[in-house]
C-alpha positions as CSV (number, residue, x, y, z in Angstrom):
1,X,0.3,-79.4,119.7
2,X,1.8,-82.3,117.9
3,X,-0.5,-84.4,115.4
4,X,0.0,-88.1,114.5
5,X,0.6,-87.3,111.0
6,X,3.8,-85.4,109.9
7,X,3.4,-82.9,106.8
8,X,5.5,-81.1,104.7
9,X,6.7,-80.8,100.8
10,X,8.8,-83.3,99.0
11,X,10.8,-81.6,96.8
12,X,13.9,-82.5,93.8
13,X,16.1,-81.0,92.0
14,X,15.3,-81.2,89.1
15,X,11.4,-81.1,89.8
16,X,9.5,-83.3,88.2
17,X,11.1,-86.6,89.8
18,X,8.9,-89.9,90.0
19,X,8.9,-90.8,93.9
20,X,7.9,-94.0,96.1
21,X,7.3,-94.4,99.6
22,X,7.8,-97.3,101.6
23,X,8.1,-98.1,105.0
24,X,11.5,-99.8,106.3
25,X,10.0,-102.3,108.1
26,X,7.2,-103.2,104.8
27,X,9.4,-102.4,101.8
28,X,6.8,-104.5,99.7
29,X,4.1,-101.9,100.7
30,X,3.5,-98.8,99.2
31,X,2.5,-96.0,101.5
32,X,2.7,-93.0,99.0
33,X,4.0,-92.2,95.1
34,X,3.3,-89.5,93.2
35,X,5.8,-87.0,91.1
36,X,7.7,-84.0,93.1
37,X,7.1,-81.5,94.6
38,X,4.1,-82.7,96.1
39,X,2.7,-82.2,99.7
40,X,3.1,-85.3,101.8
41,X,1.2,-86.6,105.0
42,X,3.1,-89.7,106.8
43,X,2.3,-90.8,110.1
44,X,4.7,-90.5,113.0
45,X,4.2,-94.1,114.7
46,X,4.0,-97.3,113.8
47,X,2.3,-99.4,116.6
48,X,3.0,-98.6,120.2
49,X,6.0,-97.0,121.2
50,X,7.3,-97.4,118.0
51,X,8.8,-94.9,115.3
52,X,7.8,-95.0,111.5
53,X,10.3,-95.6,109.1
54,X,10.5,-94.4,106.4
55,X,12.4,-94.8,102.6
56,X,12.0,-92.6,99.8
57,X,12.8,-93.7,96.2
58,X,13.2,-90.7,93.7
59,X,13.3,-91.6,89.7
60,X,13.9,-89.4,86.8
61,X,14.5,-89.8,83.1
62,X,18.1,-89.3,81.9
63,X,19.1,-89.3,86.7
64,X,20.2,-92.1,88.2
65,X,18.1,-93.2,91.3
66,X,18.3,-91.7,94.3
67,X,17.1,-93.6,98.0
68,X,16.8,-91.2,101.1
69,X,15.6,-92.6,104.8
70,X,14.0,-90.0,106.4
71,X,15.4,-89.7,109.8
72,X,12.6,-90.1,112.9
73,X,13.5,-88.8,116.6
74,X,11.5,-88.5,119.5
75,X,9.8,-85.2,119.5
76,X,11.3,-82.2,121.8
77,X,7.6,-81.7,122.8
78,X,6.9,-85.2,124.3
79,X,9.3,-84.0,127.0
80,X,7.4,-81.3,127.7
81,X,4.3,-83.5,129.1
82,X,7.2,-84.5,132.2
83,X,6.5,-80.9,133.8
84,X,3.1,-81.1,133.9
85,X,2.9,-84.6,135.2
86,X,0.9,-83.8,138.3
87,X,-1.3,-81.5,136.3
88,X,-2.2,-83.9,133.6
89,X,1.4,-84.8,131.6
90,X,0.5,-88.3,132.6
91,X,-2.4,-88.6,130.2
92,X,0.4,-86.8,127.2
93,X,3.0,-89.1,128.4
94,X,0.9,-92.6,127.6
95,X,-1.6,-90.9,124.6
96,X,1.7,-89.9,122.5
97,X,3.2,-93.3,122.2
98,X,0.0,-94.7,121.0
99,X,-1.1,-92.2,118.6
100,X,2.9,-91.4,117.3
101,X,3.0,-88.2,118.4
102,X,6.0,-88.7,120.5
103,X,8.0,-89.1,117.6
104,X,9.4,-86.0,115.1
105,X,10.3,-87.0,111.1
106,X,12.8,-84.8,109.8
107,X,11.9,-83.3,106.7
108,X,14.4,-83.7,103.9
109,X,15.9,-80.8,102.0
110,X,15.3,-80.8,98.5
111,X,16.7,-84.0,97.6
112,X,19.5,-83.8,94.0
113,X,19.4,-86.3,91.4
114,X,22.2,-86.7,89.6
115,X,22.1,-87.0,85.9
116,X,23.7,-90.0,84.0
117,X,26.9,-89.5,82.8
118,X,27.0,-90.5,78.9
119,X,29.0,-93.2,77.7
């Protein structure tokens, strides 16, 4: 079963990196921040039919920033609801788009900061 929330662990190297995030289409607006690694929760949609999007901004004493967009698909298992049309796949096939669940964010490896080169 797909949820409307996508989970999974933001991690840097080094640890310890100050992170934002915002979405693409609100870059004002911050949906989470909070120092890595850390667990994080971000939903899949963003009003009907459409994807989230996501950017995440990764500081560090002594690294130079880092911005990463976190890709976003549609999900292998919304396709799955086309089989079982007559038995139901209907109701999957309208409920995903309006909850998000039809879409998959891929989590990011552990993202590397790069320290400053001295001058």
């Amino acid at each position: 079963m797909v949820t409307p929330h996508k989970s999974f662990s933001l991690r840097s190297t080094p640890d310890g990196a100050h992170f934002e995030v915002r979405e693409a289409d609100s870059p004002d607006e911050l949906v989470r921040e909070g120092t890595t690694p850390l667990p994080l929760f971000l939903a899949r949609g963003s009003g009907f039919i459409g994807p989230a999007q996501y950017t995440i901004v990764l500081s560090k004493d002594g690294y130079e920033p880092r911005s990463v967009e976190l890709p976003t698909r549609v999900s292998g298992w919304y396709w799955m609801n086309l089989p079982f049309f007559p038995l139901g796949g209907l109701f999957g096939l309208v409920i995903d788009p309006l909850d998000g669940a039809m879409w998959e964010i891929e989590a990011p490896p552990p993202i590397e900061l790069r320290p400053i080169a001295p001058e």
